[in-house]
N, C-alpha and C positions, 0 to 999 in steps of 0.2 A: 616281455620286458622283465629285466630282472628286479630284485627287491633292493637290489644295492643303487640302480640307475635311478628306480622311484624315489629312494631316500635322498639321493643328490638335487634329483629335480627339484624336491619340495624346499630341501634348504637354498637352494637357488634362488629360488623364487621368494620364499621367506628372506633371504638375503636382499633381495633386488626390493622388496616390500619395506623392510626398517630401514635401508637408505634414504626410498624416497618420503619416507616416513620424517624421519630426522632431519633432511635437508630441508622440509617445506616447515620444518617448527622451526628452524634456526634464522628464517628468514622472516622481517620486520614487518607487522601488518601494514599495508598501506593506509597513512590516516585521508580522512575523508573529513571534507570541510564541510561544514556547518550551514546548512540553507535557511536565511530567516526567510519565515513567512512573513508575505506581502496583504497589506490588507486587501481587500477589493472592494471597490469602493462602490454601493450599488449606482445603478442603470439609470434609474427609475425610482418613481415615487413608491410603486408598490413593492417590488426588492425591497424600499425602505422599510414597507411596510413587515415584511417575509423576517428580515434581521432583528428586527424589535419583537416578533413574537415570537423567535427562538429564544428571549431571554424571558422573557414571562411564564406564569406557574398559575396564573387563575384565568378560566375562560374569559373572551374578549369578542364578540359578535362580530369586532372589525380584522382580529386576528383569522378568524373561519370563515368569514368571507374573502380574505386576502388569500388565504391556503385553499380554499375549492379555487378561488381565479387559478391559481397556481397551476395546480390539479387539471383544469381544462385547459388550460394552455400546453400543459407538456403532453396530455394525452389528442393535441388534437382537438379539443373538442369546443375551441373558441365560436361562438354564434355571430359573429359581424359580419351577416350576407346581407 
């Protein structure tokens, strides 16, 4: 292949590259609507229990007993046989 045919290719290609370059900047981003969050409103007493100790900052014996129930429920390991 000659050096003149390689020089061509590459402007080509560099040509075909700042086209598409230019055409996708010229074009308007799509806006994207705004999702509010929804509250969720808990289940259950003890979900109630779970949302109250995410706002708290000093230990609560009914908070860490509500986080082990937690704990064993997600892993399975609820004892009501």
């Amino acid at each position: 292949m000659s050096r003149n045919l390689k020089i061509a290719g590459v402007a080509a290609l560099a040509g075909m590259m700042l086209t598409v370059g230019i055409v996708s900047a010229s074009r308007p981003a799509p806006k994207a609507e705004p999702v509010a969050a929804m509250p969720i409103a808990p289940a259950d007493a003890a979900m109630a229990d779970i949302e109250r100790c995410r706002t708290i900052t000093m230990p609560d014996s009914g908070c860490e007993a509500a986080w082990e129930a937690k704990r064993r429920h997600f892993f399975g390991r609820d004892e009501k046989r």
